[in-house]
N, CA, C and O of each residue as an XYZ file, in Angstrom:
500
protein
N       0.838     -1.182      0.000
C       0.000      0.000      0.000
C       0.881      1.242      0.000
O       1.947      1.301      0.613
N       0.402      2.160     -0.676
C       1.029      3.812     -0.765
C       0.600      4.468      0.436
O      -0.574      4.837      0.408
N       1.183      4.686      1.384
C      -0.022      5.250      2.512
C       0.930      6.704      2.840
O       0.319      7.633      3.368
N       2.020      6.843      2.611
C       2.793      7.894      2.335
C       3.227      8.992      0.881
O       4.104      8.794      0.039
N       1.977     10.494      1.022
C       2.135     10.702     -0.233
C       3.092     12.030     -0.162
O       3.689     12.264     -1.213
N       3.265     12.697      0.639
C       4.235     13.639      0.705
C       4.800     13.848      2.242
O       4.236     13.533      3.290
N       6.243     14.551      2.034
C       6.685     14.664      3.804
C       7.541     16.088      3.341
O       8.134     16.294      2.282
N       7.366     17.070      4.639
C       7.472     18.177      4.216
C       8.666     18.301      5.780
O       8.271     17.771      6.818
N       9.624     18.797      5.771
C      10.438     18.912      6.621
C      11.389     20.423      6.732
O      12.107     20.880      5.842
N      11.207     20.858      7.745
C      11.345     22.176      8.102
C      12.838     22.594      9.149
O      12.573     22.376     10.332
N      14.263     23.119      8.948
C      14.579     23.379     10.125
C      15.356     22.461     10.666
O      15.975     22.990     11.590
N      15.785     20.724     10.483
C      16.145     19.994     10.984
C      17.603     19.041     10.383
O      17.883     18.233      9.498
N      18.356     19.885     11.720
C      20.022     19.210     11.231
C      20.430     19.973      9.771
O      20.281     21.180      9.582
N      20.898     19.150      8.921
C      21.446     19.664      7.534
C      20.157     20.311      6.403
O      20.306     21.069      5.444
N      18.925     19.698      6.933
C      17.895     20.526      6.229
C      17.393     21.800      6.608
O      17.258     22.068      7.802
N      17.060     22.730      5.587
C      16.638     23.593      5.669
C      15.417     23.768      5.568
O      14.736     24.107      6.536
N      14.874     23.546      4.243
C      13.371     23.252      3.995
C      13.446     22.371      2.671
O      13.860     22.539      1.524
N      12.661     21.045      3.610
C      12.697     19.980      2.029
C      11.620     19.200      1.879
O      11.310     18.470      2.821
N      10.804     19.196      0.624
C       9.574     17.718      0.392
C      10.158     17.531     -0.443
O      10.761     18.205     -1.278
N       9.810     15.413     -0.020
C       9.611     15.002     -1.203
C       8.271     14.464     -1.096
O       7.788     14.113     -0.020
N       7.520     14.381     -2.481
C       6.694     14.434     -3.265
C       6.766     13.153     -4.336
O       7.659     12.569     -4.949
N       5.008     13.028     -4.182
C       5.043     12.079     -5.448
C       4.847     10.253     -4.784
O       4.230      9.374     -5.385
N       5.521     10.090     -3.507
C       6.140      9.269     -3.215
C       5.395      7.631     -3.410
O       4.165      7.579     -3.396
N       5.857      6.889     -3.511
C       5.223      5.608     -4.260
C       5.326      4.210     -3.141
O       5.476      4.612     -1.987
N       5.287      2.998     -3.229
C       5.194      2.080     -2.654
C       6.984      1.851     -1.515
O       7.326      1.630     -0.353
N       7.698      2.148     -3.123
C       8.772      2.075     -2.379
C      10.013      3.190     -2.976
O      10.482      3.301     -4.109
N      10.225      3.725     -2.072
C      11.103      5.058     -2.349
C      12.342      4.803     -2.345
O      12.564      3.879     -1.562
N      13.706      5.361     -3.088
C      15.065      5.190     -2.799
C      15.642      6.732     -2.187
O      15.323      7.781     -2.746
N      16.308      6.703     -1.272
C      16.939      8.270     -1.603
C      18.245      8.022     -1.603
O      18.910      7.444     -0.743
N      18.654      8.599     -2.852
C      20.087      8.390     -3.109
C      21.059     10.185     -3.433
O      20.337     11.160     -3.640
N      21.826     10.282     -3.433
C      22.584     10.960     -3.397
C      24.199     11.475     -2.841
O      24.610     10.993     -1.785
N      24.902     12.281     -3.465
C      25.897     12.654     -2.944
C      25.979     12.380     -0.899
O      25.082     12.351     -0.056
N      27.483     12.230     -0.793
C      28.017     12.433      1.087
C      27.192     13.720      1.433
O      27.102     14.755      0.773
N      26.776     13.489      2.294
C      26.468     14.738      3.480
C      25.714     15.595      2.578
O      25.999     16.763      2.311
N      24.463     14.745      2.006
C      23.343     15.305      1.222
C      22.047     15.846      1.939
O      21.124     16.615      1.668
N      22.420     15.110      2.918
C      20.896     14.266      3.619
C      19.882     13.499      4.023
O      18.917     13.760      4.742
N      20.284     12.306      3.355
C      19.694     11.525      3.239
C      19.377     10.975      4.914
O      18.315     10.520      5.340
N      20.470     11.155      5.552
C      20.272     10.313      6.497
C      19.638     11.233      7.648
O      19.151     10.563      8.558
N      19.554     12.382      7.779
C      18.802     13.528      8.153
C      17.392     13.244      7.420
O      16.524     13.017      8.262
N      16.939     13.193      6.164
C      15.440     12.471      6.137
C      15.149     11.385      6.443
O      14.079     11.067      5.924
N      15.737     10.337      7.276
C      15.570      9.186      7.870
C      15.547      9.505      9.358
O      14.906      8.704     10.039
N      16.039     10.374      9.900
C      15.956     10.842     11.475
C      15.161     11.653     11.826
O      14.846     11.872     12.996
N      14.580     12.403     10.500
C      13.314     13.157     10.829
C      12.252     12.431     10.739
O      11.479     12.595     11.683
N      11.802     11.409      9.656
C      11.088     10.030     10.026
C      10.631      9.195     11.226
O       9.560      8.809     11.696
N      12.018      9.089     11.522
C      11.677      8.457     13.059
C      12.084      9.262     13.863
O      12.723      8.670     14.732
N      12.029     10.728     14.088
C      11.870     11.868     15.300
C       9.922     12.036     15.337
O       9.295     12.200     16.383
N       9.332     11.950     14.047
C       8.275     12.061     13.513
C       6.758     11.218     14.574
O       6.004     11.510     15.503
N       7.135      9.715     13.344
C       7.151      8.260     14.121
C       7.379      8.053     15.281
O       6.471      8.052     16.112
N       8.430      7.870     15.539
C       9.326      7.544     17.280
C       9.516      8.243     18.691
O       9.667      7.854     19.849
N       9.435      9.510     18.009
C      10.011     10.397     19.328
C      11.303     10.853     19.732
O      11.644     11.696     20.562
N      11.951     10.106     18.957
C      13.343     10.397     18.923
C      14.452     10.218     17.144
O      14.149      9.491     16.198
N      15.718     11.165     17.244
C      16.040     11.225     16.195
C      17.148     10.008     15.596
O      17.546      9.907     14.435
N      17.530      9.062     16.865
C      17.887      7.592     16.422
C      17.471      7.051     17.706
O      17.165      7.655     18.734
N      17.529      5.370     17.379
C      17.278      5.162     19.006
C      17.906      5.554     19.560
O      19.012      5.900     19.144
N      17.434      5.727     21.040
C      17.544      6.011     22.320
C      18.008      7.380     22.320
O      18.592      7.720     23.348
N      17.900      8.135     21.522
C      18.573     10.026     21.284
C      17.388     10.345     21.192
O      16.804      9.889     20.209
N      16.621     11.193     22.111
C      15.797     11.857     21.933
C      16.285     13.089     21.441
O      17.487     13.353     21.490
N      15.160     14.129     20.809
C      15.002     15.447     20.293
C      15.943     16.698     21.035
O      15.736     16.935     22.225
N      16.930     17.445     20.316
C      17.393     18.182     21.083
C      17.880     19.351     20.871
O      19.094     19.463     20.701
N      16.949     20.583     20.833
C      16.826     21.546     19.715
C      18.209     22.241     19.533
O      18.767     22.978     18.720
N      18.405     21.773     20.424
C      20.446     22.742     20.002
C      21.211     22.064     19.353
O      22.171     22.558     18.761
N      20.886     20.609     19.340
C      21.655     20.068     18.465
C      21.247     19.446     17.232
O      22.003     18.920     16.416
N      19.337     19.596     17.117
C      18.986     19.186     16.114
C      18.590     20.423     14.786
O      18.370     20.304     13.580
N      18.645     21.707     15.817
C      17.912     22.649     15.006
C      19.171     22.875     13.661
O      20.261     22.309     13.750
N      18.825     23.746     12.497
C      19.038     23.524     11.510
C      20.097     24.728     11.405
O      19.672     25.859     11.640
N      21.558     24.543     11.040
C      22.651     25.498     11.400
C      21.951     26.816     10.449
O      21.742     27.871     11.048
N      21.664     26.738      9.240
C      21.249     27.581      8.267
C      20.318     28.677      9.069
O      20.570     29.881      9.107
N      19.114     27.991      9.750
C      18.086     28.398     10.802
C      18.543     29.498     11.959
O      18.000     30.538     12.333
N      19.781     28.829     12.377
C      20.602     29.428     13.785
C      21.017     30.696     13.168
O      21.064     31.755     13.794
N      21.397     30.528     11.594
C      22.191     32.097     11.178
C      20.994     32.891     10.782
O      21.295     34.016     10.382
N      19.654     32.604     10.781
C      18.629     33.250      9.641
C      18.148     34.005     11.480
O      17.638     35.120     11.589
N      18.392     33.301     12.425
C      17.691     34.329     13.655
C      18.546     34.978     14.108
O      18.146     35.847     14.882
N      19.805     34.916     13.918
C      20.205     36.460     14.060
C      20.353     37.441     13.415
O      20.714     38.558     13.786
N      19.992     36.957     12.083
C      19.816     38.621     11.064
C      18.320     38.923     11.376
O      18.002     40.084     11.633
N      17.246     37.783     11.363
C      16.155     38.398     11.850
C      15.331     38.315     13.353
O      15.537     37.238     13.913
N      14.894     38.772     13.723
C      14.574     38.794     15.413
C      13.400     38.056     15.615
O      13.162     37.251     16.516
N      12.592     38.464     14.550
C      11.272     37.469     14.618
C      11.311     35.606     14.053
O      10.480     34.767     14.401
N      12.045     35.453     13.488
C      12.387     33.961     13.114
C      12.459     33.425     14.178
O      13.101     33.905     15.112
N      11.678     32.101     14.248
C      11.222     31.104     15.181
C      12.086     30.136     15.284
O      12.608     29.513     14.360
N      12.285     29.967     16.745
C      13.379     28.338     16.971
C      12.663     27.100     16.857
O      12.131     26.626     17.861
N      12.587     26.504     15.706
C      11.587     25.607     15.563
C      12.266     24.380     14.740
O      13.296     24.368     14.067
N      11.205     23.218     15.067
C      11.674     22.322     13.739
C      10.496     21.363     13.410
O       9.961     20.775     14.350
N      10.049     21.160     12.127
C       8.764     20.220     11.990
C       8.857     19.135     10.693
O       9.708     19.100      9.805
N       7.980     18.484     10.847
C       7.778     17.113     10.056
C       6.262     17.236      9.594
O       5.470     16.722     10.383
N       5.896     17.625      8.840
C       4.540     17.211      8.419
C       4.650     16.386      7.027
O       5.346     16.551      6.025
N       3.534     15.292      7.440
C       3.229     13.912      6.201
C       2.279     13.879      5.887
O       1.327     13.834      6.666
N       2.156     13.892      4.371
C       0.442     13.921      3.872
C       0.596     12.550      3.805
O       1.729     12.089      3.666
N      -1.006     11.349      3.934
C      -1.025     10.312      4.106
C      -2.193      9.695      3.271
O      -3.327      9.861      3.721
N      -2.028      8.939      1.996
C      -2.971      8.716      1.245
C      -4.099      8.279      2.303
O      -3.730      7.579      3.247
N      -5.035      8.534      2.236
C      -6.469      7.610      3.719
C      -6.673      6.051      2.541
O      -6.801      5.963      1.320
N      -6.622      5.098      3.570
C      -7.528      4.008      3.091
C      -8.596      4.087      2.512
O      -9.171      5.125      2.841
N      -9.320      3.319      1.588
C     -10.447      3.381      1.474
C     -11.598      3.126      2.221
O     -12.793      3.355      2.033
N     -11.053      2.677      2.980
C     -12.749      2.534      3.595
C     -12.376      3.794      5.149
O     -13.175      3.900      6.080
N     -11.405      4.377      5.096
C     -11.567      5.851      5.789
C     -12.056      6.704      5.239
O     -12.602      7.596      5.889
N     -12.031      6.737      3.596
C     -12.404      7.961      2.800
C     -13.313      8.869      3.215
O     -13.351     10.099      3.256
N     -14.173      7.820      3.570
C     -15.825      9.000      3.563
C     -15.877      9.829      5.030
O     -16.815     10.587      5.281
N     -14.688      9.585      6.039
C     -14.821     10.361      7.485
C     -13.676     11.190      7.318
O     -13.662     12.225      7.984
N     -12.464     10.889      6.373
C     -11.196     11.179      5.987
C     -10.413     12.026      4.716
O      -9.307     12.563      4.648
N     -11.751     11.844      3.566
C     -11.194     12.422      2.361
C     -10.022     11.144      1.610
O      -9.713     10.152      2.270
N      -9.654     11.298      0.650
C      -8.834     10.429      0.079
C      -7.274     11.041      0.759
O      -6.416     10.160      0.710
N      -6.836     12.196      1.291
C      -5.854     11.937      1.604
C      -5.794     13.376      3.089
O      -6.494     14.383      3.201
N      -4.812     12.924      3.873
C      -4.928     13.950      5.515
C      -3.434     14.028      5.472
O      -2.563     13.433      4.837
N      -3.457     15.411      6.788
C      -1.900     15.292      6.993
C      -1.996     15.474      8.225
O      -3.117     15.549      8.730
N      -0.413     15.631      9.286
C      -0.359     15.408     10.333
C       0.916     16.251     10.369
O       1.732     16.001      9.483
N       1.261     17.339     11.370
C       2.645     17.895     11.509
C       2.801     18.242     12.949
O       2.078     18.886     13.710
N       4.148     17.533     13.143
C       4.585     18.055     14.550
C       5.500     18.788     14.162
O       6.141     18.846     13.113
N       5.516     19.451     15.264
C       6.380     21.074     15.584
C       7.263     20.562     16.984
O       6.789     20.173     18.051
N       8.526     20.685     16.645
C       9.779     20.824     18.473
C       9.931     22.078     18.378
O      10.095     22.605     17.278
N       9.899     22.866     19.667
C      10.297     23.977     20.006
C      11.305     24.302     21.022
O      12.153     23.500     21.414
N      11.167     25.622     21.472
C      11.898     25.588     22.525
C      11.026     25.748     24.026
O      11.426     25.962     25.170
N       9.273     25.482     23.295
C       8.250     25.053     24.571
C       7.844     23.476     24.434
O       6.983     22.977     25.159
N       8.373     22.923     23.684
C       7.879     21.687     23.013
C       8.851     20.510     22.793
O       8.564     19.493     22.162
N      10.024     20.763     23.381
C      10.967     19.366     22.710
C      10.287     17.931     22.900
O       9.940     17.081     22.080
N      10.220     17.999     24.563
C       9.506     16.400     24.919
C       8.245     16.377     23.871
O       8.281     15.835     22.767
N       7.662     16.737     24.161
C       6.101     16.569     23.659
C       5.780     17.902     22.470
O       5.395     19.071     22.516
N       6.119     17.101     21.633
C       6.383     18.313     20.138
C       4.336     18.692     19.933
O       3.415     17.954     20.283
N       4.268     19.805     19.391
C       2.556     20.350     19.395
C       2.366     19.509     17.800
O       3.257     19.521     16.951
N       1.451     19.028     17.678
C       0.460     18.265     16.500
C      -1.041     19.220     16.002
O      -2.040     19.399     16.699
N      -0.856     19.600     14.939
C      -1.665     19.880     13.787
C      -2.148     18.842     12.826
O      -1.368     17.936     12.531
N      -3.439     18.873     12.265
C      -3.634     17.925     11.042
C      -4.995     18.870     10.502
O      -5.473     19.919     10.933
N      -5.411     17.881      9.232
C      -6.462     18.575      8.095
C      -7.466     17.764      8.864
O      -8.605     17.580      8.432
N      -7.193     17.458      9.587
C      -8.890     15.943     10.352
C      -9.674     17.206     11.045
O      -9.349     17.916     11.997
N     -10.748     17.212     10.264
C     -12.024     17.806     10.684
C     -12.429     17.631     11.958
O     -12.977     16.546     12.151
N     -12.316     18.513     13.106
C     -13.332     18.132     13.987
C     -14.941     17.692     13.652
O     -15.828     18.189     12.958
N     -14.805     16.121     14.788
C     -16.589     15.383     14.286
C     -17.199     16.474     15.649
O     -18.399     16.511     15.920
């Protein structure tokens, strides 16, 4: 099953701001050393898990995004933040309470590391 149709990642480690899109049964990510790849696998399971490998939990000084660290001191209002949001094809037989597809995004802050804040498109019933 496709149940993963986009992941949107904000702020975290070597990323700055990255989706990928499109995504299919089974995905490769390939690329150049110290691309990222393995930074979109730790935001996955920071996402998922709670933490950014086992047993390393979330830790905004060392996960937040160096690019990020230089963009708040030229600007004052830029947020110490970092997020994961995944659009998620819905099953079919969720469709009709769900739509054919929802998303879900957590946010770490610097009020939020343990227990990152959650947003989604799910309609209050």
């Amino acid at each position: 099953m496709e149940l993963i149709k986009r992941i949107d990642i904000g702020y975290f480690r070597s990323i700055y701001k990255a989706t990928l899109d499109g995504l299919g049964g089974t995905t490769v990510l390939f690329g150049r050393n110290d691309a990222g790849k393995s930074n979109v696998l730790r935001a996955l399971n920071l996402f998922f898990n709670g933490e950014t490998n086992p047993g390393q939990p979330f830790d905004l000084d060392r996960d937040l995004s160096h690019a990020r660290v230089a963009e708040m001191t030229e600007r004052a209002h830029a947020r110490r933040l970092t997020y994961v949001k995944i659009e998620f094809r819905t099953p079919t037989s969720y469709q009709p309470s769900l739509g054919k597809s929802f998303w879900v995004k957590k946010t770490w802050s610097l009020n939020a590391q343990a227990e990152p804040s959650v947003s989604d498109s799910i309609a209050a019933v």
